[in-house]
C-alpha positions as a Markdown table, in Angstrom:
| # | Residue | x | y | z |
|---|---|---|---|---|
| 1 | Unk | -18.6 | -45.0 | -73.6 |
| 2 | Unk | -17.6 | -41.7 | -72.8 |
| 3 | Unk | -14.2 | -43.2 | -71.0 |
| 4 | Unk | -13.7 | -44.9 | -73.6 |
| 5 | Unk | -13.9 | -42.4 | -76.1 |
| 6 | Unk | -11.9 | -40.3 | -74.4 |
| 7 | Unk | -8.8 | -42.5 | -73.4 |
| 8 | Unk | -9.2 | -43.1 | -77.4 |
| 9 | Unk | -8.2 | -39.6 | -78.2 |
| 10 | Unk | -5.4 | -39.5 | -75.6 |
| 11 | Unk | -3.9 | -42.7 | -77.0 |
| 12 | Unk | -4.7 | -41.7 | -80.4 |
| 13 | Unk | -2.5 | -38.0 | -79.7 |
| 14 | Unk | 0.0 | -40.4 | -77.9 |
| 15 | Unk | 0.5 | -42.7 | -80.8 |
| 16 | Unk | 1.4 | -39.9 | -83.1 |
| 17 | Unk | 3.8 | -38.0 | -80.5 |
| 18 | Unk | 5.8 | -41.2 | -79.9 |
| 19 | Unk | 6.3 | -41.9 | -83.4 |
| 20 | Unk | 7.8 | -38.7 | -83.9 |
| 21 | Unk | 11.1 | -39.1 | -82.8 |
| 22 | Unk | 11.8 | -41.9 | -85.6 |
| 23 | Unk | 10.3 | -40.0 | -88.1 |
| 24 | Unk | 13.3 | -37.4 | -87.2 |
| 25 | Unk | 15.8 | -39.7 | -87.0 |
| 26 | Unk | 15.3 | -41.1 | -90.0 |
| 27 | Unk | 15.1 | -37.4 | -92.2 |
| 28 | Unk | 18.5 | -36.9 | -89.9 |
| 29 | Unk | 19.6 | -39.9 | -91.5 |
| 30 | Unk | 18.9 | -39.3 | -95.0 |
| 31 | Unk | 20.0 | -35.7 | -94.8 |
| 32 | Unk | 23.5 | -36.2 | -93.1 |
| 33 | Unk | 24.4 | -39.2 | -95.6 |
| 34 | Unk | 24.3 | -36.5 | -98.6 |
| 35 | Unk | 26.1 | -34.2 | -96.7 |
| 36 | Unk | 28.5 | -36.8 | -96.1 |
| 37 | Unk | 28.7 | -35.9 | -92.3 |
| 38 | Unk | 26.4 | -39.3 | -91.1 |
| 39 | Unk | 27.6 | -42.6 | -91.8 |
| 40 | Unk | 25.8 | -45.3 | -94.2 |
| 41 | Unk | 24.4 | -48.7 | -93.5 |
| 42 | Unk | 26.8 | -51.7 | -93.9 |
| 43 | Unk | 25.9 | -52.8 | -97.3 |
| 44 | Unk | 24.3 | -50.1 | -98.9 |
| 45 | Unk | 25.1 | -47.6 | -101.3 |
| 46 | Unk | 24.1 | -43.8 | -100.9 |
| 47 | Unk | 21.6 | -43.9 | -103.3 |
| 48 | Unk | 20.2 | -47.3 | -101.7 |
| 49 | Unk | 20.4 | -45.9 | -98.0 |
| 50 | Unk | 18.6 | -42.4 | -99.0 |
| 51 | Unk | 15.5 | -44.8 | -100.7 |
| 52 | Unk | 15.0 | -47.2 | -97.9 |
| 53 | Unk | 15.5 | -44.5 | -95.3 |
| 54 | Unk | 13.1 | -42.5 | -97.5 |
| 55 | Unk | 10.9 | -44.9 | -97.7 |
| 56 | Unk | 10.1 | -45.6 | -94.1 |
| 57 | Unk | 10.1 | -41.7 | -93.4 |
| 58 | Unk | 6.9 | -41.9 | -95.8 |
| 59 | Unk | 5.7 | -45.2 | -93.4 |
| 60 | Unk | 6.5 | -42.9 | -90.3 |
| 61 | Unk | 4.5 | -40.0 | -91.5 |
| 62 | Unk | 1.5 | -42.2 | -93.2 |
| 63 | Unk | 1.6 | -43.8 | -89.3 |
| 64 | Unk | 1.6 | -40.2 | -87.6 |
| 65 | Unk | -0.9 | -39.2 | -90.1 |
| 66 | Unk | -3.1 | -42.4 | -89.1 |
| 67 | Unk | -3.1 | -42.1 | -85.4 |
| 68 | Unk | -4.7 | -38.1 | -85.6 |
| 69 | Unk | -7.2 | -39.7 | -88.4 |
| 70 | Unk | -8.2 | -41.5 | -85.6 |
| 71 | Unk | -8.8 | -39.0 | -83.4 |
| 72 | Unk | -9.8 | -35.5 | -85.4 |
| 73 | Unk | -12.8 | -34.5 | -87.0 |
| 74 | Unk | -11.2 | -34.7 | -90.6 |
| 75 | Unk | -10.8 | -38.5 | -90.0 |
| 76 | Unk | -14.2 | -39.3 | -89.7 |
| 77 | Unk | -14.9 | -38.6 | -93.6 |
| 78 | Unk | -11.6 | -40.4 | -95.0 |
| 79 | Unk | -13.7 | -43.4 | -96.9 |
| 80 | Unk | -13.6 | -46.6 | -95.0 |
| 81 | Unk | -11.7 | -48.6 | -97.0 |
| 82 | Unk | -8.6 | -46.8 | -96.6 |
| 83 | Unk | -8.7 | -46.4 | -92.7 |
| 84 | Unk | -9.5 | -50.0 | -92.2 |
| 85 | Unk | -6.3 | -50.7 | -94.4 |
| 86 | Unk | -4.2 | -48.1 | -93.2 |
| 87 | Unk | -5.0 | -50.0 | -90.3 |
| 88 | Unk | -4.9 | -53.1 | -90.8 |
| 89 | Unk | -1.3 | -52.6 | -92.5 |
| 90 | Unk | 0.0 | -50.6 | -89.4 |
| 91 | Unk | -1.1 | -52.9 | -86.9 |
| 92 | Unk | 0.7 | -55.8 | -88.8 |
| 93 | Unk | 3.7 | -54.1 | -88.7 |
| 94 | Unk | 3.5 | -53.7 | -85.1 |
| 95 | Unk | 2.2 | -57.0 | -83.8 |
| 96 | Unk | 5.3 | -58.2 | -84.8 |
| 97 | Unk | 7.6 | -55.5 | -83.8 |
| 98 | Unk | 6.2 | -55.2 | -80.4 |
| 99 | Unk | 6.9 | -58.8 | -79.1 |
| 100 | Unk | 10.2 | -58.6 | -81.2 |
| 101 | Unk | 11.7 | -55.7 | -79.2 |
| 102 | Unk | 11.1 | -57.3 | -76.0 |
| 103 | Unk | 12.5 | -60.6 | -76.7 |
| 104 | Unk | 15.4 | -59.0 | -78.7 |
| 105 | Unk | 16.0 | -56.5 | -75.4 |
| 106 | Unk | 16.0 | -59.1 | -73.0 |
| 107 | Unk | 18.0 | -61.6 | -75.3 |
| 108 | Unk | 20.5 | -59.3 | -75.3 |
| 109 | Unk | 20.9 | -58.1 | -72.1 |
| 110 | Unk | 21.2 | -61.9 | -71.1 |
| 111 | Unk | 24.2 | -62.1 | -73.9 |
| 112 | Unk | 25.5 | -58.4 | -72.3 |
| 113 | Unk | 24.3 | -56.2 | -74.6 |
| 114 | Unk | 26.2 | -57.6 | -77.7 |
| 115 | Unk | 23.1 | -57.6 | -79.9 |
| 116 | Unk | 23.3 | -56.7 | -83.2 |
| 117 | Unk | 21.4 | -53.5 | -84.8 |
| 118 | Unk | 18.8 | -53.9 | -87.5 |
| 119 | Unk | 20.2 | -54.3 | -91.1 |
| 120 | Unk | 18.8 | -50.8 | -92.2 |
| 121 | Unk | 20.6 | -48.9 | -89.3 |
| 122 | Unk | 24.4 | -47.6 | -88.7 |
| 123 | Unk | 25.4 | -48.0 | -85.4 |
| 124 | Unk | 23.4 | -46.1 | -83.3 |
| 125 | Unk | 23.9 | -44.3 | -79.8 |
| 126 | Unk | 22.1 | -45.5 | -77.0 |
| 127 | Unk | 19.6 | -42.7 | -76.7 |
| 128 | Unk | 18.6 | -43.3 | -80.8 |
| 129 | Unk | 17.9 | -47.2 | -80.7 |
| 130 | Unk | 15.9 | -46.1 | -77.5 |
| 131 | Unk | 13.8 | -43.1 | -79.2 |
| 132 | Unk | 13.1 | -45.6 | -82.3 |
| 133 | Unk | 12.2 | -48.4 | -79.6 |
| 134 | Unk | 10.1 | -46.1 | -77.8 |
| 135 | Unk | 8.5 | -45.1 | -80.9 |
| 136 | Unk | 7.3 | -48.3 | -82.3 |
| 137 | Unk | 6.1 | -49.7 | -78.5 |
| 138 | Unk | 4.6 | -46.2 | -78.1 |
| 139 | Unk | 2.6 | -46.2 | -81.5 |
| 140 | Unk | 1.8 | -50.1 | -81.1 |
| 141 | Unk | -0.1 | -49.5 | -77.3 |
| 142 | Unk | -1.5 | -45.7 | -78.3 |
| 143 | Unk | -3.4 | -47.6 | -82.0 |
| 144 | Unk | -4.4 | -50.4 | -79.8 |
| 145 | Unk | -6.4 | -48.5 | -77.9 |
| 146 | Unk | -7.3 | -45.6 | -80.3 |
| 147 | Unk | -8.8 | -47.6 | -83.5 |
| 148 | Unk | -11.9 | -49.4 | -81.1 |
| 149 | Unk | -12.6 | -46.5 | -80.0 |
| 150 | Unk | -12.7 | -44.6 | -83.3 |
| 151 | Unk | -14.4 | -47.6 | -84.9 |
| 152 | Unk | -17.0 | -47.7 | -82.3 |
| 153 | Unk | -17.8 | -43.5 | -82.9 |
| 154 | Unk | -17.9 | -44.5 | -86.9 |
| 155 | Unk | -19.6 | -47.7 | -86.9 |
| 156 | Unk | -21.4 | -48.0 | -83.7 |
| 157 | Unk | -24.6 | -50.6 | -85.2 |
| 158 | Unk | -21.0 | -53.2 | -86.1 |
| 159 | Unk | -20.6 | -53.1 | -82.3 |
| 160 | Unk | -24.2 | -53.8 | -80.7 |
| 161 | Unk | -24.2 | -56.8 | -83.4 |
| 162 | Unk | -24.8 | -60.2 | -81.4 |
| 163 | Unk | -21.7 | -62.0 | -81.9 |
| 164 | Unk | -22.5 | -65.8 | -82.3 |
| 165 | Unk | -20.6 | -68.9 | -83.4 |
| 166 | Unk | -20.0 | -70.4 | -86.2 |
| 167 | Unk | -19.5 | -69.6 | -90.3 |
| 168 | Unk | -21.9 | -66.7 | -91.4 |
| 169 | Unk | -20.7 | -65.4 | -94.4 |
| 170 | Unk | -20.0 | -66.0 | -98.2 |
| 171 | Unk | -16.3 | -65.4 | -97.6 |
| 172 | Unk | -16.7 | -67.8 | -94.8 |
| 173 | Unk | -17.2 | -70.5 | -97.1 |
| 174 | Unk | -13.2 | -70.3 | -98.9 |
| 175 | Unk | -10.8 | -71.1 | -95.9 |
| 176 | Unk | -7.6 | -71.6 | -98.2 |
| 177 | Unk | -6.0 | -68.5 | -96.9 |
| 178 | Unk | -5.8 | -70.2 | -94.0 |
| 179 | Unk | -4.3 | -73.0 | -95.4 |
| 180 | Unk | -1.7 | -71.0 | -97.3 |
| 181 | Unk | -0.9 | -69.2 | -94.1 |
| 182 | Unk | -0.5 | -72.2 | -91.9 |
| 183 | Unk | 2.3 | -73.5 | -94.4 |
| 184 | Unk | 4.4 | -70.4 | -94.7 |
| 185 | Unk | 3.9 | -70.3 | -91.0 |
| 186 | Unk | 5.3 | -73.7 | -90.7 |
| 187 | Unk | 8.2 | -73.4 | -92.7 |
| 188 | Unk | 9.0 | -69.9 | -90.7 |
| 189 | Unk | 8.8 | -71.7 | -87.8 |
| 190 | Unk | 11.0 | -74.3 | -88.9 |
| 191 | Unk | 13.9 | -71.7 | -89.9 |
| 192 | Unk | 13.3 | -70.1 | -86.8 |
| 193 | Unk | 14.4 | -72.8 | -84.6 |
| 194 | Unk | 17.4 | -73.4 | -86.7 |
| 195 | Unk | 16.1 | -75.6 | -89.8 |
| 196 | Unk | 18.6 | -75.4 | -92.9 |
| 197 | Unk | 16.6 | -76.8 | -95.7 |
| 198 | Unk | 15.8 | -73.9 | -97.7 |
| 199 | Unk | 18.0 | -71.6 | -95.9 |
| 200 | Unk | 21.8 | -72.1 | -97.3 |
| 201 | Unk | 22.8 | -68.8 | -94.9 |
| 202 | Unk | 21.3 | -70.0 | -92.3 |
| 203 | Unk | 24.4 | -69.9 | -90.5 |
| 204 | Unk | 25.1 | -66.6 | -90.7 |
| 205 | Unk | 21.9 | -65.9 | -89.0 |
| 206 | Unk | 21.9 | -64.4 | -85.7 |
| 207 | Unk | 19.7 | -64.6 | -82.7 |
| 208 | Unk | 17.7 | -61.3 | -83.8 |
| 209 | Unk | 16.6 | -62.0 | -87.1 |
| 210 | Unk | 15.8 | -65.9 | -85.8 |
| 211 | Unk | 13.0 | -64.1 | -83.5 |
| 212 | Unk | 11.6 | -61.9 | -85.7 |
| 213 | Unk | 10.9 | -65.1 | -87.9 |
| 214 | Unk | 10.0 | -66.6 | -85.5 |
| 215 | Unk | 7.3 | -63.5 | -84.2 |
| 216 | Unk | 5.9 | -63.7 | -88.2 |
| 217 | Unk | 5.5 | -67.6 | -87.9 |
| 218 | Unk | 3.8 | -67.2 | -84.7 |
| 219 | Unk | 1.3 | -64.4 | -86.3 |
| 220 | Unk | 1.1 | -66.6 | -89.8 |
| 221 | Unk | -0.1 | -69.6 | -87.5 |
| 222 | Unk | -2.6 | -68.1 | -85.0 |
| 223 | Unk | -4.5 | -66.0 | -87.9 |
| 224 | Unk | -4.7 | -69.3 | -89.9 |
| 225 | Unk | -6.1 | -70.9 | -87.1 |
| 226 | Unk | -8.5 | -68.2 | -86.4 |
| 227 | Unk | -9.3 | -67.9 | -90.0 |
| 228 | Unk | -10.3 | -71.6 | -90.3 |
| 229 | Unk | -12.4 | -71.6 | -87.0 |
| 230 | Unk | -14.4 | -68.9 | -88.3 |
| 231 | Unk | -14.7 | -71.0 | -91.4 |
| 232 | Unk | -16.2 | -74.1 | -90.4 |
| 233 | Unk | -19.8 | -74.6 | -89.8 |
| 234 | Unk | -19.5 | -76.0 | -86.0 |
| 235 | Unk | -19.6 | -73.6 | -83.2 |
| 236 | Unk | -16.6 | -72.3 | -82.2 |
| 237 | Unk | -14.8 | -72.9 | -78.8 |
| 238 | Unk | -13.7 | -69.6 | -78.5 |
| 239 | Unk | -15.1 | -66.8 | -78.3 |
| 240 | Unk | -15.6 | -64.9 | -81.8 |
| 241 | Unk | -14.3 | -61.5 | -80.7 |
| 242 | Unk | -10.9 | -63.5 | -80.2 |
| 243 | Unk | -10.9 | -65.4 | -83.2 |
| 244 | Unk | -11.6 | -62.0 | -85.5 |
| 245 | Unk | -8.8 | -60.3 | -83.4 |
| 246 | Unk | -6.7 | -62.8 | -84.1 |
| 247 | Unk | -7.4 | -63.0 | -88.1 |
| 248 | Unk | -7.1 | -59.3 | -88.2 |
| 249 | Unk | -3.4 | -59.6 | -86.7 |
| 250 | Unk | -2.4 | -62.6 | -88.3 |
| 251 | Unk | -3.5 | -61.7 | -91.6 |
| 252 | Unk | -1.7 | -58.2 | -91.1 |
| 253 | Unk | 1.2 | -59.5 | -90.8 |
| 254 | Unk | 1.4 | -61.4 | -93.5 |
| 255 | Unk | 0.7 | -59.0 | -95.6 |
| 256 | Unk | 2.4 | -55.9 | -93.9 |
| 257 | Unk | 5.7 | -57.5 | -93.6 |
| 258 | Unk | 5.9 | -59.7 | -96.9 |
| 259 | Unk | 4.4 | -57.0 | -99.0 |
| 260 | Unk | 7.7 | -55.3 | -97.3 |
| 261 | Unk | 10.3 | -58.1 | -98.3 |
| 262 | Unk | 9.2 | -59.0 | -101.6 |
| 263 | Unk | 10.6 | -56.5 | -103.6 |
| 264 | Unk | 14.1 | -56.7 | -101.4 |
| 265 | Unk | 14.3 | -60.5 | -101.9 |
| 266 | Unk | 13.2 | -60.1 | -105.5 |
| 267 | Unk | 15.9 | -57.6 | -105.8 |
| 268 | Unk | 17.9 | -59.9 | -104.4 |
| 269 | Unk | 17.3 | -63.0 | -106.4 |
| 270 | Unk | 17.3 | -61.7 | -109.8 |
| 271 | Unk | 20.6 | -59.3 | -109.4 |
| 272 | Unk | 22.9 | -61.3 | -107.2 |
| 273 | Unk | 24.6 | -58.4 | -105.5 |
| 274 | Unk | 28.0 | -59.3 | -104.0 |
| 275 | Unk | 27.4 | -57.6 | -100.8 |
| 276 | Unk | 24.2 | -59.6 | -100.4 |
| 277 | Unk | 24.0 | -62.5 | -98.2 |
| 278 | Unk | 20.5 | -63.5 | -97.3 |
| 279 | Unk | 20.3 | -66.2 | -94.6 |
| 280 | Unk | 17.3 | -67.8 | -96.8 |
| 281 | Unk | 17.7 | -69.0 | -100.2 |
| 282 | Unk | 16.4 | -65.7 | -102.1 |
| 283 | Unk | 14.0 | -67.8 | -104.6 |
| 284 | Unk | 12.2 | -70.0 | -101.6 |
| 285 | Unk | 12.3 | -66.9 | -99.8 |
| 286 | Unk | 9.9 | -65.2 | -102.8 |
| 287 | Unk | 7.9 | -67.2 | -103.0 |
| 288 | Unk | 7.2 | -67.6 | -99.4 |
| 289 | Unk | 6.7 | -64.2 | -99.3 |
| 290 | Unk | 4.3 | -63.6 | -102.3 |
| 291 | Unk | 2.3 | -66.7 | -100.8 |
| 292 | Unk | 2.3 | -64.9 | -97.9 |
| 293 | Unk | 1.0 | -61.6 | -99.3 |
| 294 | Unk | -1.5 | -63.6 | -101.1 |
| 295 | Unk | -2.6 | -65.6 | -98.5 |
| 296 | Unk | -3.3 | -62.6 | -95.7 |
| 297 | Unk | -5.7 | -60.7 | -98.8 |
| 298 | Unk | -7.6 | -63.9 | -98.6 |
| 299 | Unk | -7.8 | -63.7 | -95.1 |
| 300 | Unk | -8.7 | -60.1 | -94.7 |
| 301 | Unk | -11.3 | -60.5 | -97.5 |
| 302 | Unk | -13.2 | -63.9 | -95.2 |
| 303 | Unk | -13.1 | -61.7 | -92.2 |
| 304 | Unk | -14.2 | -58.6 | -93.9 |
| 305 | Unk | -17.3 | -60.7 | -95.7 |
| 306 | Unk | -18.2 | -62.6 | -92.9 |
| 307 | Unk | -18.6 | -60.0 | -90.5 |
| 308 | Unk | -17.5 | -56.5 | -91.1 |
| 309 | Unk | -19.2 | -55.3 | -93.8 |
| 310 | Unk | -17.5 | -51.9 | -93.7 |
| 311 | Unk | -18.5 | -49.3 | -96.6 |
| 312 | Unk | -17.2 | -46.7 | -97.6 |
């Protein structure tokens, strides 16, 4: 317990030191596009650039500001309920952005390095797409290791719990997250591997955005799955532990990375910019999106009722 503990704290310490460098880049960023000396993001206005890069500095620092929560003595009396989704959020943001910047790395390397960057980001050097990829692997692996152990020090009884098979809780009894999930999954999946229905851009889709779908469809899928194992009133095949991990992630994703998009597609649907050119129609996109945010609430809220039981 003890080793545990303490590889906890140096991941936790770790977590927050390699998120650092984006959290920099991106007040660089902001700060050298009013001075007019940096450049802006194809597409965007100043005004637009400064709020989405300001945005995600407030995501870097709520993420630096999570991983030493997890580690000093102050974060032991934040109330529950906002660690777990502070969390829950982060880690759905990086389940998918972990797996995504190893495929997309090795993807392009294969095509010779003629990947394209993300769509919030100029042209960056070769050291800056490196700090910002270090960054999110680096916070990803320190959390992963660092939020056990802090759970374990805060709720220690949740952890000597016998873990058995099978539904056990009231939330348990309402599986249609899972089922809203699965279908968003689905049709991810199916853009993701080149499907068109739905999708009148999807043409001008390239390689990198057809992986990150296909990352979120992967995450939608498993957490359904999970979700609706825990559900039903048979034993289980696999183990438990698995099956909550696997909600947990699944349903943070969902929520992290829709609860991100909605807005942008919403933006996009109701104003028609002319510079906009979404792959997916912007209306099946929406709705995708808010059935996705819906759908990983209903998931947390199953797992949380039949087994967690974490107060504030």
């Amino acid at each position: 317990m003890e080793r545990w503990d303490r590889a906890g704290r140096c991941a936790a310490y770790g977590a927050a030191l390699a998120l650092a460098p984006y959290l920099l880049i991106k007040v660089s960023w902001v700060a050298g596009s009013l001075l007019g000396v940096t450049p802006i993001g194809e597409g965007f206005s100043q005004a637009g650039w400064v709020l989405l890069n300001t945005v995600t500095i407030g995501m870097a620092g709520i993420g630096i500001a999570m991983a030493l929560a997890l580690v000093r003595p102050w974060g032991m009396r934040i109330p529950g309920w906002l660690v777990v989704f502070c969390a829950w959020t982060g880690s759905g943001f990086l389940v998918s952005i972990l797996p995504y910047a190893v495929l997309s790395a090795l993807l392009d390397a294969a095509r010779g390095g003629s990947g394209r960057g993300g769509g919030d980001e100029p042209a960056m050097p070769g050291w800056e797409a490196a700090l910002v990829q270090f960054g999110f692997v680096g916070t990803g692996l320190g959390l992963a290791v660092a939020l056990p152990a802090y759970l374990r020090r805060r709720w220690p009884d949740a952890f000597m719990v016998q873990v058995g098979d099978g539904a056990d809780g009231p939330g348990a009894r309402a599986p249609w997250a899972a089922v809203v999930a699965a279908v968003v999954g689905l049709v991810w999946l199916y853009w993701a591997v080149g499907g068109t229905l739905g999708a009148s851009g999807a043409e001008e889709r390239d390689t990198n955005a057809n992986v990150l779908t296909g990352v979120g469809a992967f995450w939608a899928l498993a957490g359904s799955a999970a979700v609706w194992m825990l559900a039903r009133p048979r034993p289980a095949r696999l183990p438990r532990r698995l099956l909550l991990a696997l909600g947990w992630l699944g349903s943070g994703s969902l929520f992290a990375w829709s609860g991100w998009k909605l807005p942008i597609t919403l933006l996009v649907a109701l104003v028609h910019p002319a510079d906009a050119d979404p792959p997916e129609n912007p209306a099946v996109a929406a709705v995708l999106h808010l059935a996705a945010v819906v759908a990983g609430i209903g998931m947390l809220r199953t797992l949380v009722n039949s087994r967690l039981h974490i107060t504030a």
